[in-house]
N, CA, C and O atoms as a Tripos MOL2 file, in Angstrom:
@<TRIPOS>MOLECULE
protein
  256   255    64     0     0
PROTEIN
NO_CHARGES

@<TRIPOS>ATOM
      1 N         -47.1580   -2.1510   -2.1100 N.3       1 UNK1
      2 CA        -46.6550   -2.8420   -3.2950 C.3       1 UNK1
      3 C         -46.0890   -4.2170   -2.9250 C.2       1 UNK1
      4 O         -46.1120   -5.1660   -3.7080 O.2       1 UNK1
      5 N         -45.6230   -4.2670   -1.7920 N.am      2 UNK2
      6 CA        -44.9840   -5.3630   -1.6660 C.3       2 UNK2
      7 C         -45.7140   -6.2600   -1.0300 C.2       2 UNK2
      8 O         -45.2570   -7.3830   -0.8190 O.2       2 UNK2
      9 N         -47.1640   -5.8380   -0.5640 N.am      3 UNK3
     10 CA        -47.8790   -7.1620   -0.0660 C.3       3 UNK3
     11 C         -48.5610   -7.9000   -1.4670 C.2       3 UNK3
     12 O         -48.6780   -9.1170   -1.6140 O.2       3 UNK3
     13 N         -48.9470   -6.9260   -2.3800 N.am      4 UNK4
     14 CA        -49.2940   -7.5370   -3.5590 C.3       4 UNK4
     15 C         -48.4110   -8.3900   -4.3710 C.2       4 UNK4
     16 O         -48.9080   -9.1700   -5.1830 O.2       4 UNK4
     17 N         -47.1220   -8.3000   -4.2090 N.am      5 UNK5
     18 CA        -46.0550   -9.4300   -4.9070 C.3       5 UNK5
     19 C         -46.0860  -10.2400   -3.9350 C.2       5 UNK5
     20 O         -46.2360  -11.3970   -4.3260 O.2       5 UNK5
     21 N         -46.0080  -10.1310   -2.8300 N.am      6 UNK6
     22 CA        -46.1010  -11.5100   -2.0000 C.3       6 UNK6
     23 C         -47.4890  -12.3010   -2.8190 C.2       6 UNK6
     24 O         -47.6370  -13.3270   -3.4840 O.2       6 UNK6
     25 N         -48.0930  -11.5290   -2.4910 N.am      7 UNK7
     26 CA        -49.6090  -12.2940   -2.5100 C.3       7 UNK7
     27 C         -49.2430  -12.7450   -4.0520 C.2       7 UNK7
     28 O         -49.2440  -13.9680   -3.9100 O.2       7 UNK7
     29 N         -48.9960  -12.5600   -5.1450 N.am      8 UNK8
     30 CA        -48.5690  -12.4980   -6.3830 C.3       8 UNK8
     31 C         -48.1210  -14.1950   -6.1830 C.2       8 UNK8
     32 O         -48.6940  -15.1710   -6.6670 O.2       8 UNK8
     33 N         -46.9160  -14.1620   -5.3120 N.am      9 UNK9
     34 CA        -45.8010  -14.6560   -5.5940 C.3       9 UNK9
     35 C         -46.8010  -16.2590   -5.1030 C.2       9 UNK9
     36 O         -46.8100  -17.2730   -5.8000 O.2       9 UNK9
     37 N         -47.5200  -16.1100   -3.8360 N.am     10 UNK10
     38 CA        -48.0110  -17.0780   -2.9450 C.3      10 UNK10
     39 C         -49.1520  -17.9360   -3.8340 C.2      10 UNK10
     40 O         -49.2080  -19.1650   -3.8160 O.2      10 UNK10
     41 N         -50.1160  -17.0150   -4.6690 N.am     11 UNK11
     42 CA        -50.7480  -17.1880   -5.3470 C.3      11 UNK11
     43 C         -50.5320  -18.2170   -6.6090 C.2      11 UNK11
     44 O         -51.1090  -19.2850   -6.8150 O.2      11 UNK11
     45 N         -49.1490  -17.3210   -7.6730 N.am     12 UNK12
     46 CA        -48.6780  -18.0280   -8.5160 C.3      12 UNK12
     47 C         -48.3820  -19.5550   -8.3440 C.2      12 UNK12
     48 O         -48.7600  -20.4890   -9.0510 O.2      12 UNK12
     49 N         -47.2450  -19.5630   -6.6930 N.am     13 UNK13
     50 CA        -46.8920  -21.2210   -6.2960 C.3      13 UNK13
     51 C         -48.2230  -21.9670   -5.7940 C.2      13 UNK13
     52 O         -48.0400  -23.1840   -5.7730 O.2      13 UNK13
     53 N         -49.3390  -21.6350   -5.4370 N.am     14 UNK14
     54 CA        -49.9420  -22.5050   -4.8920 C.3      14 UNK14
     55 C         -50.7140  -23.1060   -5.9650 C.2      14 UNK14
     56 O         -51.3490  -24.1410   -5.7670 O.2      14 UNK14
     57 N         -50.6900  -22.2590   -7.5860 N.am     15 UNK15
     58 CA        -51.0940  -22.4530   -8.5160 C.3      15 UNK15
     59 C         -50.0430  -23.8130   -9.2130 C.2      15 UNK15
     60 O         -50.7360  -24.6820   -9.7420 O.2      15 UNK15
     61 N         -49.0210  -23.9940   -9.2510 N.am     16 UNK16
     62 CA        -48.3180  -24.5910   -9.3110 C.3      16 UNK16
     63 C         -47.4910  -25.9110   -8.3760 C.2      16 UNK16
     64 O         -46.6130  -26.7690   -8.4610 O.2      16 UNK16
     65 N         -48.4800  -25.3400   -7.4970 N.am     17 UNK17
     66 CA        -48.7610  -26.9860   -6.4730 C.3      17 UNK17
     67 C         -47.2780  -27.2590   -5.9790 C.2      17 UNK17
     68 O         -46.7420  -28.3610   -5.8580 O.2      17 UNK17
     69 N         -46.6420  -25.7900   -5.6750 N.am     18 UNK18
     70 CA        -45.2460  -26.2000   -4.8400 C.3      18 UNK18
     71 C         -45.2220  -26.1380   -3.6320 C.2      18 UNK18
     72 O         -45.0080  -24.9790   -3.2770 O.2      18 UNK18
     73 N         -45.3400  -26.8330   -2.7990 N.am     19 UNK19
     74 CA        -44.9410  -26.0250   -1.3250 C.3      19 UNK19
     75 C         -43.7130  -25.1260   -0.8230 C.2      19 UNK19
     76 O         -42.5630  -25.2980   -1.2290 O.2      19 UNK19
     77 N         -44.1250  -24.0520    0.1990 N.am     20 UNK20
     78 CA        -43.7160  -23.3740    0.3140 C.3      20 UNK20
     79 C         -41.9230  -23.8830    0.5090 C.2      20 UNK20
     80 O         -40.9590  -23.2240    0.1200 O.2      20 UNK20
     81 N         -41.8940  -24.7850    0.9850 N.am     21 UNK21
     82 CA        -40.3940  -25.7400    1.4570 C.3      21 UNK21
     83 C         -39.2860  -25.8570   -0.3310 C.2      21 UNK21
     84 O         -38.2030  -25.3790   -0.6670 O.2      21 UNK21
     85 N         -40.4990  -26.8980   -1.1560 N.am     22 UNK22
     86 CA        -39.8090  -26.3020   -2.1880 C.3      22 UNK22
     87 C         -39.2900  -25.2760   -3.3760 C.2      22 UNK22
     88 O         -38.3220  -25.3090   -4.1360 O.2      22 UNK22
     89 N         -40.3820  -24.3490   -3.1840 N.am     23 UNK23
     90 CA        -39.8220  -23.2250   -3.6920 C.3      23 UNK23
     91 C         -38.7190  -22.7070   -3.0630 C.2      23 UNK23
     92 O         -37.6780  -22.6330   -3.7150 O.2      23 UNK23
     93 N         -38.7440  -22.3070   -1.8410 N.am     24 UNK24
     94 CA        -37.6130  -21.5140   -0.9470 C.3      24 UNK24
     95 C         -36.2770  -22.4240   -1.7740 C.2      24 UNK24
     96 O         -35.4920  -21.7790   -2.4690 O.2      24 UNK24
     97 N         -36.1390  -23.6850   -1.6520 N.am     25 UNK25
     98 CA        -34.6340  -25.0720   -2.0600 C.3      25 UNK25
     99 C         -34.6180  -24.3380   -3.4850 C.2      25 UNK25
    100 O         -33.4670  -24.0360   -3.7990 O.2      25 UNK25
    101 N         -35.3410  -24.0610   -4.1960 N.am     26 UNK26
    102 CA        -35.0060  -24.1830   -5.3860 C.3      26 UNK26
    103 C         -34.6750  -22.1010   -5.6280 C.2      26 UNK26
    104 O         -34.1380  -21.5600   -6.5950 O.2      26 UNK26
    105 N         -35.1480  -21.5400   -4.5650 N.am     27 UNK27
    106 CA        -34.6670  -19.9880   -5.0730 C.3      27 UNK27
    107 C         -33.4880  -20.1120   -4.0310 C.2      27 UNK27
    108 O         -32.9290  -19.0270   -4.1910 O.2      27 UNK27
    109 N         -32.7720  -20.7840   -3.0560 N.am     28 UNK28
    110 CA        -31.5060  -20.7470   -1.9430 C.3      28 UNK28
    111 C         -31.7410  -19.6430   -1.4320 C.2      28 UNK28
    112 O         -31.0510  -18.6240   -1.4120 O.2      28 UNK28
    113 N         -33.5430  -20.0310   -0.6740 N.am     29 UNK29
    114 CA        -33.9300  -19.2590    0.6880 C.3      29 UNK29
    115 C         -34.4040  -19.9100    1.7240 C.2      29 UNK29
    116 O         -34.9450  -21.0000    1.5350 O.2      29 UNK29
    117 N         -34.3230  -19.5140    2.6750 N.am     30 UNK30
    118 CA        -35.0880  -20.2150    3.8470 C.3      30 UNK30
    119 C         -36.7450  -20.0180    3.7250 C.2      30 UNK30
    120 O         -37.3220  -18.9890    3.3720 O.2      30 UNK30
    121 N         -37.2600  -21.1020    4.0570 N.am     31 UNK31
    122 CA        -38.8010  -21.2100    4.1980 C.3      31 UNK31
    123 C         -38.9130  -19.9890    5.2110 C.2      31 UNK31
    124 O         -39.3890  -19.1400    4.4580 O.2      31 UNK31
    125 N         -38.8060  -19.5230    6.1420 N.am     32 UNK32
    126 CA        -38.9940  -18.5370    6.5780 C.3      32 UNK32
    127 C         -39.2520  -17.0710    6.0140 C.2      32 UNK32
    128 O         -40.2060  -16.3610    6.3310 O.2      32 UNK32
    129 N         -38.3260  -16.7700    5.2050 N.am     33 UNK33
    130 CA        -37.8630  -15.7310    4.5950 C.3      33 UNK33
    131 C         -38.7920  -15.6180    2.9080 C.2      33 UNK33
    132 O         -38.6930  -14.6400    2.1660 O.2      33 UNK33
    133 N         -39.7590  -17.0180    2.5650 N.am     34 UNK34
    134 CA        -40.4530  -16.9840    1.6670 C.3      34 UNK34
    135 C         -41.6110  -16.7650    2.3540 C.2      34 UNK34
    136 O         -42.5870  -16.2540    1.8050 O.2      34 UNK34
    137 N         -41.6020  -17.1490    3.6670 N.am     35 UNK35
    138 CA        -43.0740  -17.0040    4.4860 C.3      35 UNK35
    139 C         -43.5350  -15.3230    4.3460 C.2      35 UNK35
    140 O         -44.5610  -14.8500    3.8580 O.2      35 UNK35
    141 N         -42.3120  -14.6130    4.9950 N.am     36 UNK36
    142 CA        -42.1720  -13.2530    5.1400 C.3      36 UNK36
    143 C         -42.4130  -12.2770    3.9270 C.2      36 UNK36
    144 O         -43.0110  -11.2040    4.0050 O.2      36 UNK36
    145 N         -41.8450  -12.8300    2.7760 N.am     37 UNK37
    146 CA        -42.2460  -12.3620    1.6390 C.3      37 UNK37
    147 C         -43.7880  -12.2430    0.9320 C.2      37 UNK37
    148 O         -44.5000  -11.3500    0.4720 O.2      37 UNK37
    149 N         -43.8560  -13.8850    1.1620 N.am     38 UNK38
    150 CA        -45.5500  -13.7990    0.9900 C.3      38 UNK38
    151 C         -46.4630  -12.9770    1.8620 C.2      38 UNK38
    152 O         -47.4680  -12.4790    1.3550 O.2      38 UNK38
    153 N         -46.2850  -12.8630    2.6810 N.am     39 UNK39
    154 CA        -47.0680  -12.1290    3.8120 C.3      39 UNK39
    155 C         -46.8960  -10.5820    3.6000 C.2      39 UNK39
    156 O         -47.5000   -9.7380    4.2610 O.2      39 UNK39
    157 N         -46.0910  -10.3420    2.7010 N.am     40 UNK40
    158 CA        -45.8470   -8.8080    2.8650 C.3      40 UNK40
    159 C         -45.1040   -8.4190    4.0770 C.2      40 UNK40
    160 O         -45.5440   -7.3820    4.5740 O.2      40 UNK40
    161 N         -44.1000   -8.9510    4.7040 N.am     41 UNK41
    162 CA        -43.4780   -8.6210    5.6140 C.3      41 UNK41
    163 C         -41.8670   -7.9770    4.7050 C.2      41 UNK41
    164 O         -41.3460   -6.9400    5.1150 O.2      41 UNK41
    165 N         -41.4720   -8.4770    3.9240 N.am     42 UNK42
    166 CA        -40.0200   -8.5070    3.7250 C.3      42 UNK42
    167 C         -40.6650   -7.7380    1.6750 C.2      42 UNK42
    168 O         -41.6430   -7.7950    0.9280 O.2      42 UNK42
    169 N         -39.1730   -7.0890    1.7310 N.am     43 UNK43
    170 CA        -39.1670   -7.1990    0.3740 C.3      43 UNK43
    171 C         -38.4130   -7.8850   -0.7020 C.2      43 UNK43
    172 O         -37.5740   -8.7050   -0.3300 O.2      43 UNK43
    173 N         -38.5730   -7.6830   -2.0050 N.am     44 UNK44
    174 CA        -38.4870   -8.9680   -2.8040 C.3      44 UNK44
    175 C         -36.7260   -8.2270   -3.4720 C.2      44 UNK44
    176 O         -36.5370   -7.0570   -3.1390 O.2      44 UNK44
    177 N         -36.0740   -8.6140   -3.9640 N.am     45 UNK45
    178 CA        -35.3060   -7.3420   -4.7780 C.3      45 UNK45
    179 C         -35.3600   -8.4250   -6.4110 C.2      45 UNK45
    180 O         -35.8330   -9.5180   -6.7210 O.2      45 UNK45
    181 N         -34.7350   -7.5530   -6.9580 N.am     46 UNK46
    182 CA        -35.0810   -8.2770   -8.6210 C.3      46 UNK46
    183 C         -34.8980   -9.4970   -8.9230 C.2      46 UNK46
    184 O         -35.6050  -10.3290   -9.4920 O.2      46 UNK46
    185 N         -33.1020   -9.5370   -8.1530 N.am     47 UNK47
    186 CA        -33.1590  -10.9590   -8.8920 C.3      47 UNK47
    187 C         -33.9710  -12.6130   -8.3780 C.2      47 UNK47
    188 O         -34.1090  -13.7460   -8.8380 O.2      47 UNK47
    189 N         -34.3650  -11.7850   -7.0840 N.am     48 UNK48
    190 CA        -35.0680  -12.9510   -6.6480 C.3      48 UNK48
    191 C         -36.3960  -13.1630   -7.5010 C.2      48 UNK48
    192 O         -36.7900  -14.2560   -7.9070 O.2      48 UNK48
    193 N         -37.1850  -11.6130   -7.7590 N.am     49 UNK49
    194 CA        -38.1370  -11.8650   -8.5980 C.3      49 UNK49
    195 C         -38.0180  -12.2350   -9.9410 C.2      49 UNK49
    196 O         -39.0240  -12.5010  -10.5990 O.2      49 UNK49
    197 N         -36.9220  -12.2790  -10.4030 N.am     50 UNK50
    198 CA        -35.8840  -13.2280  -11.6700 C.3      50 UNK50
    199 C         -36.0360  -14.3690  -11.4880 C.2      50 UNK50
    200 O         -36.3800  -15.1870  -12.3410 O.2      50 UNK50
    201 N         -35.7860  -14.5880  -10.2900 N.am     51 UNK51
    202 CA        -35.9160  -17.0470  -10.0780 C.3      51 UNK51
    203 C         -37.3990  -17.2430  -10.0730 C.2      51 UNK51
    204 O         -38.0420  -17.9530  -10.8460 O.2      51 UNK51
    205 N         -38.0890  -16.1150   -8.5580 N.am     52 UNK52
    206 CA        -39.1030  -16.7690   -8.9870 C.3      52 UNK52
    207 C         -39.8370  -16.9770  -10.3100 C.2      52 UNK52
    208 O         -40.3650  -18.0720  -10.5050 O.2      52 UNK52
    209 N         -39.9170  -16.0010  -11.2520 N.am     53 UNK53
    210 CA        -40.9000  -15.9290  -12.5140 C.3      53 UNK53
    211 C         -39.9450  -17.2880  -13.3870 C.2      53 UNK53
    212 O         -40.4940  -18.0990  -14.1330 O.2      53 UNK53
    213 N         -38.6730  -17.2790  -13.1250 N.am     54 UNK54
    214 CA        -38.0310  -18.7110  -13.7720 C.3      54 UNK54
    215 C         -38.6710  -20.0920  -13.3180 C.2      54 UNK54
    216 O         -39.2530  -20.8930  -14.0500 O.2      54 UNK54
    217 N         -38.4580  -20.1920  -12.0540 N.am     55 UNK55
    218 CA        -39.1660  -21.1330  -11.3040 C.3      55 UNK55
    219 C         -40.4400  -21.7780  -11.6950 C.2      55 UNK55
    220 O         -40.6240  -22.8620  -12.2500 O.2      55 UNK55
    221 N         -41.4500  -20.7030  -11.2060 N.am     56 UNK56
    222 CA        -42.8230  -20.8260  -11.2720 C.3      56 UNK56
    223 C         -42.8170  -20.7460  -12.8990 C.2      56 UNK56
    224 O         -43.6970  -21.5910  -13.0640 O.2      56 UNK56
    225 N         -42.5400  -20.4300  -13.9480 N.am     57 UNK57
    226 CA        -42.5810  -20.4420  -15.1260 C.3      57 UNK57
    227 C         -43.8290  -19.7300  -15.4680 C.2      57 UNK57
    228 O         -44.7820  -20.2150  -16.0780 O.2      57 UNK57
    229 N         -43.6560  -17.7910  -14.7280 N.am     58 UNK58
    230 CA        -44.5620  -17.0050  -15.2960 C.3      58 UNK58
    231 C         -43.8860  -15.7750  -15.5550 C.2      58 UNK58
    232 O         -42.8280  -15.6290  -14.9420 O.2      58 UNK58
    233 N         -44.1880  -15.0060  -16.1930 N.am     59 UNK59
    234 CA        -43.9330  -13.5770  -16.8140 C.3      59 UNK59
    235 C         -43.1720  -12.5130  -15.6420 C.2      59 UNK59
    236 O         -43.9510  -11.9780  -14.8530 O.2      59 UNK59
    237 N         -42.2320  -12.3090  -15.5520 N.am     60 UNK60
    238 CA        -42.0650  -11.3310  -14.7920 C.3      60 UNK60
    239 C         -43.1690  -10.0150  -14.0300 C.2      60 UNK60
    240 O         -43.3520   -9.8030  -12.8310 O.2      60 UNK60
    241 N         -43.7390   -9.3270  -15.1750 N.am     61 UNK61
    242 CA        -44.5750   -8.6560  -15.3500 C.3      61 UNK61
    243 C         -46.2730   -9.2610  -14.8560 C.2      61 UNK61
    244 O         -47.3150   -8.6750  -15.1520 O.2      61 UNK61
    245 N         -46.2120  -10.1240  -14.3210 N.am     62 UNK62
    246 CA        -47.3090  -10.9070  -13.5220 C.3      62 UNK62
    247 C         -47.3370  -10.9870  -11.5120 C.2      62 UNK62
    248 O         -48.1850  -11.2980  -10.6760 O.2      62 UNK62
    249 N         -46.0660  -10.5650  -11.4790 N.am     63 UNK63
    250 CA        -45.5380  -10.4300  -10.4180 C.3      63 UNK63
    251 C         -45.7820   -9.2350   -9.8620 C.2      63 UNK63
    252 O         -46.0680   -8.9780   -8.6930 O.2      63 UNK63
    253 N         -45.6180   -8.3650  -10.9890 N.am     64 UNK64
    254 CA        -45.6380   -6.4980  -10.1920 C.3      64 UNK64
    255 C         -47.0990   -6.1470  -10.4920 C.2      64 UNK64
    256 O         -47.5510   -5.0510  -10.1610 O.2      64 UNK64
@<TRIPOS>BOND
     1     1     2 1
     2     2     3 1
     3     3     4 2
     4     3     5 am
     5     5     6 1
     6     6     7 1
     7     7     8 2
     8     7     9 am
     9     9    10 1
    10    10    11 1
    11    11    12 2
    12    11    13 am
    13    13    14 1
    14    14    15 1
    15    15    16 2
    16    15    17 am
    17    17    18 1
    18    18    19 1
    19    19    20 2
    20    19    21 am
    21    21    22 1
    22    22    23 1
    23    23    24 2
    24    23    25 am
    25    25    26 1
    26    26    27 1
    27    27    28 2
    28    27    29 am
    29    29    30 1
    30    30    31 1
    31    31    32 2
    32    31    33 am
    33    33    34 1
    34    34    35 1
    35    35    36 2
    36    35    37 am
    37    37    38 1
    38    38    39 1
    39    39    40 2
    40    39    41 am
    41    41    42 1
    42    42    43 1
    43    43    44 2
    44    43    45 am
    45    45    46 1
    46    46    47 1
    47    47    48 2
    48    47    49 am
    49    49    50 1
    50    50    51 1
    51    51    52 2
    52    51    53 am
    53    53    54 1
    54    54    55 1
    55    55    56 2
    56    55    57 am
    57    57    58 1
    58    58    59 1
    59    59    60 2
    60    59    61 am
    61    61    62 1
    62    62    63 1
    63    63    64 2
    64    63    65 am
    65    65    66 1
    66    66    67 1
    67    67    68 2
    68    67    69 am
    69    69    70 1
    70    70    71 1
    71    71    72 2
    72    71    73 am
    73    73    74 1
    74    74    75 1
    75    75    76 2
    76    75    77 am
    77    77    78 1
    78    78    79 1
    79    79    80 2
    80    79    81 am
    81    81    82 1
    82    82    83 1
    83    83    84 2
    84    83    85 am
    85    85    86 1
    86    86    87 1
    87    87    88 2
    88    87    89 am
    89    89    90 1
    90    90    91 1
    91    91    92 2
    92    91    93 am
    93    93    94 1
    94    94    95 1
    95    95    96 2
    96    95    97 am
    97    97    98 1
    98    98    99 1
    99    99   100 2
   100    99   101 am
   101   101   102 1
   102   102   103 1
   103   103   104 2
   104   103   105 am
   105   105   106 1
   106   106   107 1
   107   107   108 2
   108   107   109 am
   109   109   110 1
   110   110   111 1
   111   111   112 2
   112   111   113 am
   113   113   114 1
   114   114   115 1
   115   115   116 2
   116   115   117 am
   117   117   118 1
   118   118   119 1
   119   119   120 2
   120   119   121 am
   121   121   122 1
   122   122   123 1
   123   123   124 2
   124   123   125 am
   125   125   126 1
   126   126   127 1
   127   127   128 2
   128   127   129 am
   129   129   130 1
   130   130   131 1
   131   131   132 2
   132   131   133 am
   133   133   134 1
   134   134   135 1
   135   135   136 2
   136   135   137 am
   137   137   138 1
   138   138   139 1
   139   139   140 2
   140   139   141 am
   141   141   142 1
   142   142   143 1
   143   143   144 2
   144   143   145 am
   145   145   146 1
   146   146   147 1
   147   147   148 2
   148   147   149 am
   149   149   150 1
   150   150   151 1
   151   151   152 2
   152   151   153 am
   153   153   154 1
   154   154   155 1
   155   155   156 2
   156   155   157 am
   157   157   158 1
   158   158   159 1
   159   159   160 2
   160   159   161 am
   161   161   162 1
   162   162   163 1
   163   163   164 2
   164   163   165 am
   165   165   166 1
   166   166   167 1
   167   167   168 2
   168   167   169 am
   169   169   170 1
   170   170   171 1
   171   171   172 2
   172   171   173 am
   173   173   174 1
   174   174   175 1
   175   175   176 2
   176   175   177 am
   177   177   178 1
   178   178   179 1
   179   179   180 2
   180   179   181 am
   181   181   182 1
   182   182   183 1
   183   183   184 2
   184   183   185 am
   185   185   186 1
   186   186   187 1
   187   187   188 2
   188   187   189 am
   189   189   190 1
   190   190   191 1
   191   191   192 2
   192   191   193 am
   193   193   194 1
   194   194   195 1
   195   195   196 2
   196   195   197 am
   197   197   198 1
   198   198   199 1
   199   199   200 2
   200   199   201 am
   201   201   202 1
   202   202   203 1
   203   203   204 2
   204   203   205 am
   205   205   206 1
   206   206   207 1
   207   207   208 2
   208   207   209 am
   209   209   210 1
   210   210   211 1
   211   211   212 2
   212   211   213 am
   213   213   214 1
   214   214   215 1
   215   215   216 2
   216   215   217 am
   217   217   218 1
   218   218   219 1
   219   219   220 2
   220   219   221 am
   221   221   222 1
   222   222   223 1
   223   223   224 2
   224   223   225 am
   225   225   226 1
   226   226   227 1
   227   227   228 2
   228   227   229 am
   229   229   230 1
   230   230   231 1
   231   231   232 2
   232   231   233 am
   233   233   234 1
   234   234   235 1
   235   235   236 2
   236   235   237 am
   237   237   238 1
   238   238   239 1
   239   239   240 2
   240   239   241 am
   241   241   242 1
   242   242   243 1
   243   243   244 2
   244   243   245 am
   245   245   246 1
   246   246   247 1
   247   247   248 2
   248   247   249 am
   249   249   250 1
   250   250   251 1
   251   251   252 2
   252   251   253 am
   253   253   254 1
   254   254   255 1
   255   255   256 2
@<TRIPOS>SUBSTRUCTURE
     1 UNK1         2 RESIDUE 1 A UNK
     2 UNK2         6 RESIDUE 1 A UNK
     3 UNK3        10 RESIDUE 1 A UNK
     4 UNK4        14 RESIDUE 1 A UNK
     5 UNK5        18 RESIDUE 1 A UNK
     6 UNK6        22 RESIDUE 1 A UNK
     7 UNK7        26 RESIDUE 1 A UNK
     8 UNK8        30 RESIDUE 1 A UNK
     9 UNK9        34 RESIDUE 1 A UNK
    10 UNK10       38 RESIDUE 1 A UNK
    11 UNK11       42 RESIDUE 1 A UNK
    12 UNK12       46 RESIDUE 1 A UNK
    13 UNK13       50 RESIDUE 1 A UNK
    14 UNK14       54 RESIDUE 1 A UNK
    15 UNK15       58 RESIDUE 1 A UNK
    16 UNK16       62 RESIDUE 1 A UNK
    17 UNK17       66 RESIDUE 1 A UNK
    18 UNK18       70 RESIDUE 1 A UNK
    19 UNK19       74 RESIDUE 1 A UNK
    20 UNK20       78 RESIDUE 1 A UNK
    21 UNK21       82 RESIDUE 1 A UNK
    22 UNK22       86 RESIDUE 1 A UNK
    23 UNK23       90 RESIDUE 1 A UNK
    24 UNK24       94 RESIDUE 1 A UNK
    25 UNK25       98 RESIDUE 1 A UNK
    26 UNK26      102 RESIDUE 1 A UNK
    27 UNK27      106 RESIDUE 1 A UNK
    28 UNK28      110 RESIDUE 1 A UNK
    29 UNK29      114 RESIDUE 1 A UNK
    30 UNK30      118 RESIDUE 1 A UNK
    31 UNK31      122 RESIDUE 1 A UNK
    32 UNK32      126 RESIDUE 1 A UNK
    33 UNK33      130 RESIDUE 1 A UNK
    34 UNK34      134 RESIDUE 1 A UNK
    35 UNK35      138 RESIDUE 1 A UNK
    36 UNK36      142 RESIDUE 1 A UNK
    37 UNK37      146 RESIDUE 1 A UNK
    38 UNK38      150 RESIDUE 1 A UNK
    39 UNK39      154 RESIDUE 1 A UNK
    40 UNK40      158 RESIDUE 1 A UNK
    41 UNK41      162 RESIDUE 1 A UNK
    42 UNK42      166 RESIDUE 1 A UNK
    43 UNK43      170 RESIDUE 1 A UNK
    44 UNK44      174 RESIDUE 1 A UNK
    45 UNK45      178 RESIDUE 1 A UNK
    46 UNK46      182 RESIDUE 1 A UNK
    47 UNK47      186 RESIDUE 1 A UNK
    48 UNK48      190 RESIDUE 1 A UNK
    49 UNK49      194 RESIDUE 1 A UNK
    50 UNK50      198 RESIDUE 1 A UNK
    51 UNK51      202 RESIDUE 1 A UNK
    52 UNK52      206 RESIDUE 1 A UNK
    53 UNK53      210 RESIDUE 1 A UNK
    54 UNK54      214 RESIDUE 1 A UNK
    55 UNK55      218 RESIDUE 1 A UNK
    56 UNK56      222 RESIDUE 1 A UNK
    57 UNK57      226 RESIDUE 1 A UNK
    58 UNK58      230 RESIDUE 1 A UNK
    59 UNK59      234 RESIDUE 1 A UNK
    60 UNK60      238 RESIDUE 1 A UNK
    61 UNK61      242 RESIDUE 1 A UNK
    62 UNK62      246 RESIDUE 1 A UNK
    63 UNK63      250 RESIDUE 1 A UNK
    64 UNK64      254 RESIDUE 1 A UNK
């Protein structure tokens, strides 16, 4: 489940032409720790998947 929200998540921003540097500034994460996420290494918990779908300006429910 959680490589598919990465991939979700990686997908959505690259759709939105952010780099990975500024998404992380704008959710107050380290580029690292968004790397890890995308990759399916780390998991996501809600409210982060709260900024991102704010952020990226998509549906929560696009994510899972």
């Amino acid at each position: 489940m959680k490589n598919q929200i990465g991939f979700k998540i990686k997908n959505a921003r690259r759709k939105a032409s952010i780099s990975q540097a500024d998404l992380s500034a704008k959710l107050g994460i380290s580029s690292s720790y968004l790397n890890l996420i995308e990759s399916g290494k780390r998991n996501v918990n809600v409210d982060l998947l709260l900024k991102v779908s704010d952020v990226l300006n998509i549906e929560l429910k696009d994510l899972s």
